[in-house]
C-alpha positions in Angstrom: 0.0 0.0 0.0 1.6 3.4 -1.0 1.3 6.6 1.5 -0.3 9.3 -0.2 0.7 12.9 0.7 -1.7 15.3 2.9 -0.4 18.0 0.9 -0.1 18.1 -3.0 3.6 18.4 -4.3 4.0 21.6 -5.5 7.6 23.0 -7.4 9.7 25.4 -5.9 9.9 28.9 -6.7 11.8 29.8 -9.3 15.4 31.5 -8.2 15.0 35.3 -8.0 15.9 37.3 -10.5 18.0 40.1 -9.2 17.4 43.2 -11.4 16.7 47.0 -11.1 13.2 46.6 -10.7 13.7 43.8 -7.6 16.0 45.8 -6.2 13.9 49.0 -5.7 10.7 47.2 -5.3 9.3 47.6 -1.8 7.8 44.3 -1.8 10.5 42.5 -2.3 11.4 40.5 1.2 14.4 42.5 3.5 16.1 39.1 2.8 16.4 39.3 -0.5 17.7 43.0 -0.3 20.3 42.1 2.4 21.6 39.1 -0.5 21.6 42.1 -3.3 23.5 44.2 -0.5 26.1 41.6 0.0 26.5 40.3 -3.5 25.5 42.5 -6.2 26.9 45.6 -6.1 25.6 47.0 -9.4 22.3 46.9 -7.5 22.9 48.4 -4.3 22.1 52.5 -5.9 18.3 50.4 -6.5 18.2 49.2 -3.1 18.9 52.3 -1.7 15.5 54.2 -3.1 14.0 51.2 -1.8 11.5 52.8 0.6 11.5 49.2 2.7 15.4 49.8 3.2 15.7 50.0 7.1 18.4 52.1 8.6 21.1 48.7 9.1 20.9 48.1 5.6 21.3 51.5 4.2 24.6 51.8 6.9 25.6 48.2 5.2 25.4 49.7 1.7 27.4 53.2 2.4 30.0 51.1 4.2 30.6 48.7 1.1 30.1 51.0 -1.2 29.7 50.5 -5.7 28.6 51.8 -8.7 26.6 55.4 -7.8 25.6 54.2 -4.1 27.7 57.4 -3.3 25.7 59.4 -5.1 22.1 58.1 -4.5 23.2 58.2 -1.0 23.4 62.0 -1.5 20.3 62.2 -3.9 18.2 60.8 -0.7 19.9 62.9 1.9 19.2 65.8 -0.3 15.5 64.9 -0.6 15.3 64.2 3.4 16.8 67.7 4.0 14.2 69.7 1.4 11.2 67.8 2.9 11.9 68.8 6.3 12.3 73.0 5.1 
């Protein structure tokens, strides 16, 4: 006699594909952001306009550093500092 499953069998998701649009999405899970944080540093400058970006991760990102994160670093400062005049 076989065992039959309570639960169907269902694939696994599909890996992530880490883009632009993942990056800066605010749905996307803080897990996935700290992985494009720690290994694609094209992406961090998306992650960082990420409105879901907590504080660690944003500190994370300035620290390491890559392509524009210096610079959208100082676009959202910028935009912090005209919405509180």
């Amino acid at each position: 006699m076989s065992e039959q499953c309570a639960e169907p069998l269902t694939p696994p998701a599909p890996p992530v594909r880490l883009t632009p649009t993942v990056a800066s999405d605010p749905d996307t899970p803080l897990e996935i952001l700290w992985h494009i944080a720690r290994h694609a540093p094209r992406l961090r400058k998306w992650v960082i306009v990420n409105r879901s970006a907590d504080a660690n991760l944003l500190e994370y990102i300035s620290q390491q550093g890559g392509p524009g994160v210096r610079e959208t670093l100082q676009m959202l400062f910028d935009s912090v500092e005209r919405s509180r005049a």
